[in-house]
VEXDREN-2710 file (C-alpha; in Angstrom, 1 decimal):
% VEXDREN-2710
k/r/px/py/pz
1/UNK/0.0/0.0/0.0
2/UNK/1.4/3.5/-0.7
3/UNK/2.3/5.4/2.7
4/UNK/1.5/8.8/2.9
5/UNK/2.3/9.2/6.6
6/UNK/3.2/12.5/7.6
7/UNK/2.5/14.3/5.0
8/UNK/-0.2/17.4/4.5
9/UNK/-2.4/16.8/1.9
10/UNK/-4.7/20.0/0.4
11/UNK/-7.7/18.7/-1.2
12/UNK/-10.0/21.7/-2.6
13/UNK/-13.7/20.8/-3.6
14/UNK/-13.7/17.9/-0.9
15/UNK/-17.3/18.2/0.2
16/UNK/-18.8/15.3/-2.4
17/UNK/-17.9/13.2/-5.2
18/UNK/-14.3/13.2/-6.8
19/UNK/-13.1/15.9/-4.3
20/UNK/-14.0/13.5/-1.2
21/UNK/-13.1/10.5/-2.6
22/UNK/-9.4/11.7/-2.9
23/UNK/-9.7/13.4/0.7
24/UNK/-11.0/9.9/2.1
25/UNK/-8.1/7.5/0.1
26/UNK/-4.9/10.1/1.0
27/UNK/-6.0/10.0/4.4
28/UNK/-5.9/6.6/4.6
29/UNK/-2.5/5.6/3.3
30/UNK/-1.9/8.2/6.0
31/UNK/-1.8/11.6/4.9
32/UNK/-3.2/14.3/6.9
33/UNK/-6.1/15.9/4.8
34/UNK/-7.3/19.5/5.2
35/UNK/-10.7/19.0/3.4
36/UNK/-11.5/22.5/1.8
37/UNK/-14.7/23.4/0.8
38/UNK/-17.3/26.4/0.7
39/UNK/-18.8/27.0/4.3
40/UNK/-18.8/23.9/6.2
41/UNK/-19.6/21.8/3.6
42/UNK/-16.8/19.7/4.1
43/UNK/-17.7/18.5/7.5
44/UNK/-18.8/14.7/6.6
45/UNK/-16.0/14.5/5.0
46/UNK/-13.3/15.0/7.8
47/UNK/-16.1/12.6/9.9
48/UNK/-15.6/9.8/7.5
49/UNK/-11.9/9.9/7.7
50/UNK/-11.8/10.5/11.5
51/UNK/-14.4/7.9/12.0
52/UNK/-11.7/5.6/10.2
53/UNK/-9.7/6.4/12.7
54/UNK/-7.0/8.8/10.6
55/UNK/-6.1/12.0/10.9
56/UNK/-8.1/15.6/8.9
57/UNK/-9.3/18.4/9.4
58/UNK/-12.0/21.0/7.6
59/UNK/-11.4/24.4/6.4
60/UNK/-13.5/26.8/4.6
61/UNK/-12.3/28.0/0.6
62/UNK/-13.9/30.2/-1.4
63/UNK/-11.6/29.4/-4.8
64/UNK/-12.7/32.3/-6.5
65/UNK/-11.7/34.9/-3.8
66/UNK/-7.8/35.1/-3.4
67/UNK/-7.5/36.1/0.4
68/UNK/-9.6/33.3/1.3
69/UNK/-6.9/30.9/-0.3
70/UNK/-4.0/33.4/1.2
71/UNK/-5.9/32.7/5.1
72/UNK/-6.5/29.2/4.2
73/UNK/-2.8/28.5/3.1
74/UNK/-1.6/30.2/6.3
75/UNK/-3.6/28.6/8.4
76/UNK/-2.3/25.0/7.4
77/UNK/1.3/26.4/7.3
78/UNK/0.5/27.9/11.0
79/UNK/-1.0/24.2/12.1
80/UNK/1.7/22.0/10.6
81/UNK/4.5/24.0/8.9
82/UNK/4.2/22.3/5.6
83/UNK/2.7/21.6/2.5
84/UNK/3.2/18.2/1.0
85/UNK/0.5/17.8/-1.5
86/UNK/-1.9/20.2/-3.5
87/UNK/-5.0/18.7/-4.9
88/UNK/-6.6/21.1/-7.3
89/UNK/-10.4/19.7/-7.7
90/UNK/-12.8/22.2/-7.2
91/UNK/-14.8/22.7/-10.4
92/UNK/-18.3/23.5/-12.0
93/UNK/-20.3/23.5/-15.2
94/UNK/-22.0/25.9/-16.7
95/UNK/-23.3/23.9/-20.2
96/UNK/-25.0/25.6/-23.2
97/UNK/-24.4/25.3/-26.8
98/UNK/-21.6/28.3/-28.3
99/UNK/-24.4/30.3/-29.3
100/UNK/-26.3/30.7/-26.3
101/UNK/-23.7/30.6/-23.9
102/UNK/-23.7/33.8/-21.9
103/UNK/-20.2/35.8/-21.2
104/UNK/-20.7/35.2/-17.1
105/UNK/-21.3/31.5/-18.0
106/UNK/-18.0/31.6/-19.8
107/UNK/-16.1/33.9/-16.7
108/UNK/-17.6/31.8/-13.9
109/UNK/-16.3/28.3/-15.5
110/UNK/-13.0/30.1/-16.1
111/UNK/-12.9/32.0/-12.5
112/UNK/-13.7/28.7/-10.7
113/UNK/-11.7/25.7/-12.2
114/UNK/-8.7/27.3/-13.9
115/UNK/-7.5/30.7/-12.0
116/UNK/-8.1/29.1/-8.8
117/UNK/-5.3/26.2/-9.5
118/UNK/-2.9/29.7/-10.3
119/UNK/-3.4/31.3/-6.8
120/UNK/-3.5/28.2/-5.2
121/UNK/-0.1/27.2/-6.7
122/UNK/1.3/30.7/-6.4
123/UNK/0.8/30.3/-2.5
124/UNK/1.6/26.7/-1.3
125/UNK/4.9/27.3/-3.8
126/UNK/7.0/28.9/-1.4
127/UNK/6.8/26.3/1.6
128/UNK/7.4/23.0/-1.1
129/UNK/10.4/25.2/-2.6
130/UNK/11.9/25.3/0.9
131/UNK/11.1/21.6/1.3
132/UNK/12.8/20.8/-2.1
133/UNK/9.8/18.4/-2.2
134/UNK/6.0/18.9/-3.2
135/UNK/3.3/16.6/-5.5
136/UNK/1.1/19.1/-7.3
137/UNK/-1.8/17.1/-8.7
138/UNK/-4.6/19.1/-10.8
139/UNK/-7.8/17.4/-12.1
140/UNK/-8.8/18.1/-15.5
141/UNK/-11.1/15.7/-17.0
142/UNK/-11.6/13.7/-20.6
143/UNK/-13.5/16.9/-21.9
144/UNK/-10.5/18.9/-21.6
145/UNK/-8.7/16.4/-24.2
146/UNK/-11.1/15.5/-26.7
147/UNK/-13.6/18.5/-26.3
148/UNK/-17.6/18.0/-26.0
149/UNK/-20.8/19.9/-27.7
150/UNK/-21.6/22.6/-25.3
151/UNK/-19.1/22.7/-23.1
152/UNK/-16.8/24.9/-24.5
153/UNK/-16.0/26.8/-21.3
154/UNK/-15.6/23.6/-19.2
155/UNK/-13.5/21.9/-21.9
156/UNK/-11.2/25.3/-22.1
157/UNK/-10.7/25.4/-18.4
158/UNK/-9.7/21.5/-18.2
159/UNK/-7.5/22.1/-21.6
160/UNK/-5.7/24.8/-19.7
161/UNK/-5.0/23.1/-16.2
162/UNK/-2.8/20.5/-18.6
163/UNK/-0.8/23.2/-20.2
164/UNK/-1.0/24.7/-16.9
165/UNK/0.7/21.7/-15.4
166/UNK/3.2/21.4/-18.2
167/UNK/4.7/24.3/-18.5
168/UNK/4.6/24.2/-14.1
169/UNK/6.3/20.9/-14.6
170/UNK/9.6/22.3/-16.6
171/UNK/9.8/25.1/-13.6
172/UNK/9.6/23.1/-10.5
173/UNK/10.9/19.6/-11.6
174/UNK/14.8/21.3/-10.2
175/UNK/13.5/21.7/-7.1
176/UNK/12.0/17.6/-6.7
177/UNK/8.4/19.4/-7.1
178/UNK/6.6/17.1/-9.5
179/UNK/3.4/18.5/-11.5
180/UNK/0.5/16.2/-13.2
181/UNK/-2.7/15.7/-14.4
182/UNK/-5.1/13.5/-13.3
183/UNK/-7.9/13.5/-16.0
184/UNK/-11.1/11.3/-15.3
185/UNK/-13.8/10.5/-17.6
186/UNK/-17.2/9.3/-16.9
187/UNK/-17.1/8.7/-13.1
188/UNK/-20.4/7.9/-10.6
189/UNK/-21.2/10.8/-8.8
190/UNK/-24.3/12.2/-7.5
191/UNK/-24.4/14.2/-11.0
192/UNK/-24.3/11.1/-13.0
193/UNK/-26.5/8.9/-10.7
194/UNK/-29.0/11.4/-11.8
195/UNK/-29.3/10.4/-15.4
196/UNK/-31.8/8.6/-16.9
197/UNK/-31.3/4.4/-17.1
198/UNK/-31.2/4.7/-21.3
199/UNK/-28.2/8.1/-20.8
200/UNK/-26.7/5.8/-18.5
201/UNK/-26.5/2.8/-21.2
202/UNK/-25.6/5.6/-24.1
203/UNK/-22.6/6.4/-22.4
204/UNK/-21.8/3.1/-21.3
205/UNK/-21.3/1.8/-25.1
206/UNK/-18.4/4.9/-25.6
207/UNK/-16.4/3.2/-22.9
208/UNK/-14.2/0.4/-23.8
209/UNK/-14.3/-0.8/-20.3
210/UNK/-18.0/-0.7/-20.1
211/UNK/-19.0/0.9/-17.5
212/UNK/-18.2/4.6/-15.9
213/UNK/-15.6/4.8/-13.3
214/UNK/-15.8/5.4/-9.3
215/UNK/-14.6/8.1/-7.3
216/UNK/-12.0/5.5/-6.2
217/UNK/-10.7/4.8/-9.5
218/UNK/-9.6/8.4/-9.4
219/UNK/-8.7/8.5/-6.2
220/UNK/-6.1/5.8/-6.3
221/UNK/-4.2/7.3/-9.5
222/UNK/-4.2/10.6/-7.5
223/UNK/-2.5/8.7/-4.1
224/UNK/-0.1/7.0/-6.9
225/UNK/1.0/10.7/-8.3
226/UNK/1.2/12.1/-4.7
227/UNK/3.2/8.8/-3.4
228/UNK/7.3/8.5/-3.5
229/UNK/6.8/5.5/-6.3
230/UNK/5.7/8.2/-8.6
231/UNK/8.5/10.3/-7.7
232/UNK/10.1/10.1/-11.4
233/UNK/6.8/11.1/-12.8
234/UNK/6.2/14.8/-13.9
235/UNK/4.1/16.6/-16.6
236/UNK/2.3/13.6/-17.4
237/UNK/-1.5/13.5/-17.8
238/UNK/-3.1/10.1/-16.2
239/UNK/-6.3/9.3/-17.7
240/UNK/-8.9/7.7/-15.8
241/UNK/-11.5/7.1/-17.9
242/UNK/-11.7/3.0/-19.1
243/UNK/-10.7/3.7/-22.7
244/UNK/-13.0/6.3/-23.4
245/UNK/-10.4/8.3/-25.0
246/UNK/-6.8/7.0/-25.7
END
């Protein structure tokens, strides 16, 4: 089993789905988790992993407003001194076809999943460059590499965290601060559980595999990336998403 013990994981968007099935698998090979979230939305999340007996803790995020990631990366550096891994996950859709798609819809996609991932970064650099260590993991998805009918500002905001990563990956990879992708496909969340049975089936057939993905399947390439075993790994783009797109 990977260990992660004794290092400070960052997991943004950690209240449901993706977000909180990485939080739940890096605390238990060990890490210690700071679950961030809006509000206290997070709070079942840090109870499942403490309920396991391991080790997190809850803190409120708003991505989109840069003093609340400032307060939120001081606050972990105060409590623990370090920053071992960055998670980037929070994210949201705003779908509508080119035509109809209104400028906030674009800005808001934008504001939340890609400019949050450059603050973010910006902040918890300076600790991992005085470590000489750090796993930066951000979580792009299969849209952002093949593109998808109305969801052009969704697939431009997952294109750019991979060129965002890559070009993060050439500066840091000096100072043994590794940068990837994780990029998931069709995956069962409370979104997709919400589909009708015949959507459910439709995508099914577009997936080698046959059948969509869990938040575990995610989960476990992001605890490989974030794990010493992955330590020659950089700028690299893991695709969890059963063949969907090779």
């Amino acid at each position: 089993m990977l260990d992660l013990s004794g290092k400070v994981a960052i997991v943004t968007g950690a209240s449901r789905g993706i977000g909180r099935g990485i939080a739940v698998m890096l605390a238990s090979r060990g890490a210690h988790v700071v679950a961030a979230a809006r509000g206290e939305n997070a709070a079942s999340t840090v109870e499942e992993i403490e309920a396991a007996g391991k080790k997190a803790e809850r803190t409120t995020l708003e991505v989109t407003d840069s003093a609340s990631i400032d307060a939120m990366i001081s606050g972990v550096l105060g409590r623990h001194g370090r920053i071992d891994i960055l998670v980037n996950n929070a994210g949201i859709t705003r779908d509508q076809l080119m035509l109809r798609m209104k400028r906030d819809d674009w800005d808001e996609v934008i504001a939340t999943n890609l400019t949050p991932a450059f603050v973010l970064v910006q902040a918890a650099l300076k600790p991992m460059l005085r470590q000489r260590s750090g796993r930066i993991i951000n979580i792009s998805s299969v849209v952002g590499q093949t593109g998808n009918a109305g969801q052009a500002n969704y697939a431009a905001s997952k294109a750019g965290l991979i060129g965002f990563s890559k070009a993060l990956a050439r500066e840091l990879a000096s100072r043994n601060i590794t940068v990837n992708v994780v990029a998931p496909g069709l995956i069962e969340t409370d979104m997709t559980k919400a589909i009708t049975e015949k959507a459910h089936g439709d995508w099914t057939t577009q997936i080698p595999l046959g059948r969509l993905g869990t938040t575990a399947d995610v989960a476990a390439a992001v605890c490989f990336l974030a794990s010493d075993e992955a330590s020659y790994i950089t700028g690299q783009v893991l695709a969890v998403n059963g063949g969907m797109y090779m």
